[in-house]
N, C-alpha and C positions, 0 to 999 in steps of 0.2 A: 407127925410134923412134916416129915418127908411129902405125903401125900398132898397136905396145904401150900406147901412151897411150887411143887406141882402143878395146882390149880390156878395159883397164882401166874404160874408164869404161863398157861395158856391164854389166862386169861387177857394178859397184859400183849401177847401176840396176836389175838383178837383184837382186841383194842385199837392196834396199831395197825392192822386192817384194813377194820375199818376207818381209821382215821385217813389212811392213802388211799383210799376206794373215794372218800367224801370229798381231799382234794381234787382228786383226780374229774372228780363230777363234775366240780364249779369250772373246771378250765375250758371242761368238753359244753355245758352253756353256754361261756362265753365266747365259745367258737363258734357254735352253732347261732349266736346272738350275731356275732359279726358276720356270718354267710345270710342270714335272716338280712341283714340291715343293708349289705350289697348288693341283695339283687334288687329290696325295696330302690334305695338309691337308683340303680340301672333303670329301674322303669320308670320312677318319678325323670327321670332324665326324659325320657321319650313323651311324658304323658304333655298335652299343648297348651294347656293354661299355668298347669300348678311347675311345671318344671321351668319356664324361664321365671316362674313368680319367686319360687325359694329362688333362684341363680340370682336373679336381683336382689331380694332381701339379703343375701349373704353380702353380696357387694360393696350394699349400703353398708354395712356393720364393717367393712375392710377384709373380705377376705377376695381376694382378685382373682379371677378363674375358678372358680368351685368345683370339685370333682364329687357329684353326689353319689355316686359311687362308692370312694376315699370316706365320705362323711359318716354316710348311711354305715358304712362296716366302722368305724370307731365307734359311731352311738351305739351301734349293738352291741360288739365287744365290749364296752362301756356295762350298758342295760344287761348282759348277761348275766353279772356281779349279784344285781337286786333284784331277783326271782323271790316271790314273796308265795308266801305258803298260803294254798285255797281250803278252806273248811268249809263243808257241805253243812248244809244243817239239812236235817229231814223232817 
């Protein structure tokens, strides 16, 4: 009995592991989503067509001064959350 109780409780410390290894994954995406989405942002700023077209578009919609920068890191931050799993098929 000893021995089950035992195994039990590795296993349950395992468990619990891995369950703060897995949060600890989604926060390091969504980090990595919002450094992703800030420098998009930074360079969509500089690019000559598409960056004053989105600064307008936002405009139009009421956001006054747009920092695509600001933006690009929330949508990734954001997008970090919904990492969808890829299956290969062979």
């Amino acid at each position: 009995m000893a021995l089950g109780i035992m195994a039990a409780m590795i296993a349950a410390v395992i468990g619990a592991f891995v369950v703060v290894v897995g949060i600890i994954a989604i926060f390091f995406f969504a980090i990595i989503g919002a450094l992703m989405g800030a420098v998009t942002g930074f360079i969509l700023h500089f690019v000559p067509i598409l960056g004053p077209l989105v600064e307008n578009g936002l405009t139009q919609i009421g956001i006054h001064n747009p920092d695509l920068t600001s933006i690009g890191a929330a949508l990734g931050f954001i997008a970090g959350f919904f990492k969808s799993a890829q299956e290969h098929k062979h």
